[in-house]
C-alpha positions in Angstrom: -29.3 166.7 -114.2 -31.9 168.7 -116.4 -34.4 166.0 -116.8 -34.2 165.0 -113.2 -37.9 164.5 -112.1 -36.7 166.0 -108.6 -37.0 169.5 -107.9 -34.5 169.5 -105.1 -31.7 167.9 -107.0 -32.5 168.9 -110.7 -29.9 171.8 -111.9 -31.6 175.1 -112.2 -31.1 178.0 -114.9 -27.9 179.9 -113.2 -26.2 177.0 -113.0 -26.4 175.7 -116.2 -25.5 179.0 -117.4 -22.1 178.1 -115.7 -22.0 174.6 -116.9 -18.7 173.8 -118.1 -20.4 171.9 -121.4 -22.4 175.2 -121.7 -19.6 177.4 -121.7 -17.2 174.8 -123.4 -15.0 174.8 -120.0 -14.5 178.7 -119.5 -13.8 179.5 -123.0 -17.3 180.6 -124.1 -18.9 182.3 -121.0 -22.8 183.3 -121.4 -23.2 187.0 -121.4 -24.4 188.3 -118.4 -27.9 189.9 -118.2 -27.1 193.5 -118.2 -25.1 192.6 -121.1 -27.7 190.6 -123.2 -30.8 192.4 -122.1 -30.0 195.9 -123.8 -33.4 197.6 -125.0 -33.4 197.7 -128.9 -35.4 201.1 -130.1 -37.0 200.6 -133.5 -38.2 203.9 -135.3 -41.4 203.9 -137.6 -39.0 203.8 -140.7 -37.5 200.6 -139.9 -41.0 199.2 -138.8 -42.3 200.5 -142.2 -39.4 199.2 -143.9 -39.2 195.6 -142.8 -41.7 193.5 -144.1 -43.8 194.6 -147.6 -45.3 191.5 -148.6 -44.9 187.7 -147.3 -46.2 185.8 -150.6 -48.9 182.8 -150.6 -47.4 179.4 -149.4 -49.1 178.1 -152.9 -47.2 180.9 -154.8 -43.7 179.8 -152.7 -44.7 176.3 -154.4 -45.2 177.0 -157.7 -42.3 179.2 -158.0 -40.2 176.4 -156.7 -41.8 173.9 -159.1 -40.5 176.1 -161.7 -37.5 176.7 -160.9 -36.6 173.1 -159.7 -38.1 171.5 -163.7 -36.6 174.9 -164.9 -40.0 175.3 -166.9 -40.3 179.0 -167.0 -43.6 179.2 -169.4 -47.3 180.0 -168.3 -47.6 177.4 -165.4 -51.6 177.2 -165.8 -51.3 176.3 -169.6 -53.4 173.6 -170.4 -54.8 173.4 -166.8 -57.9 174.8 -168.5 -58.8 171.8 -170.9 -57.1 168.7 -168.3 -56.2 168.3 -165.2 -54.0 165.7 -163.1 -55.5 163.1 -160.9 -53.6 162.9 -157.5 -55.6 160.2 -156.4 -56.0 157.7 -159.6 -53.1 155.7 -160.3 -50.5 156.1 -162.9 -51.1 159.4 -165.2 -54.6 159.5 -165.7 -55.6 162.6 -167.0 -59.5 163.9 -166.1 -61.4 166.1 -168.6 -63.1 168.9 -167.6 -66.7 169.6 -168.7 -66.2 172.9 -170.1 -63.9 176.3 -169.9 -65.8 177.7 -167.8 -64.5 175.2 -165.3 -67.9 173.3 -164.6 -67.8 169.5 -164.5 -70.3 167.3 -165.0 -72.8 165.3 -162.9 -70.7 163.8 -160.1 -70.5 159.6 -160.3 -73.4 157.1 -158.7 -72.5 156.5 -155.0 -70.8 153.6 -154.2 -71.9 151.2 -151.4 -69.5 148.9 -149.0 -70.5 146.1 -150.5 -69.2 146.9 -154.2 -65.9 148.2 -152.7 -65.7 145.1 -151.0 -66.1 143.1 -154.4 
C-alpha cells in the first residue's frame, strides 16, 4: 500500500506506524512521540569534545594500504625516482625527469587517424 500511486487509498504515516509487519504483530510497538521526541541538551564541553580531527580520505587510504600489505615502512620511498602507471598495461614503470619532481617535455600529439591504425 506504500507505493500506491493513489493518494486516497495509499497508507499514510500513523498507520504504518501501527502496521502489524512494523510492529512485528504487537510485540515491538513504535514509541510514541512524546516518548521519542525528548530535547537532548548538549553543553559546550561535549561539543568541544566530540570531533578533533576527521583525517584526509587519501590518508584513510594509505593507512589501509598499509595495514592490509602489512608494509609498515616509509610509504613514499622510492616514489621520488619512479612512479606506477595506472593507465599503461602490465607494470610499466615511468621515470621521472628529476627530484625535483619536473618531467620532461610532454609526448607529440596524436591524431585520430594514427590511433585508428
Amino acid at each position: 500500500r506504500m507505493l500506491d500511486k493513489n493518494p486516497e487509498s495509499r497508507i499514510v504515516v500513523p498507520e504504518i506506524k501501527l502496521h502489524p509487519w512494523v510492529t512485528r504483530h504487537g510485540a515491538e510497538p513504535l514509541p510514541s512521540e512524546d516518548e521519542n521526541c525528548t530535547l537532548v541538551e548538549v553543553t559546550e564541553e561535549e561539543v568541544e569534545n566530540s570531533v578533533k580531527h576527521i583525517p584526509s580520505l587519501a590518508t584513510v587510504i594509505l593507512v589501509k594500504t598499509m595495514i592490509r600489505k602489512r608494509s609498515f615502512g616509509n610509504p613514499f620511498e622510492g616514489s621520488r625516482r619512479e612512479e606506477r602507471s595506472f593507465s599503461a598495461p602490465g607494470n610499466l614503470l615511468v621515470k621521472r625527469g628529476s627530484e625535483d619532481g619536473l618531467r620532461g617535455p610532454d609526448p607529440p600529439p596524436v591524431g585520430e587517424e594514427e590511433v585508428l591504425l
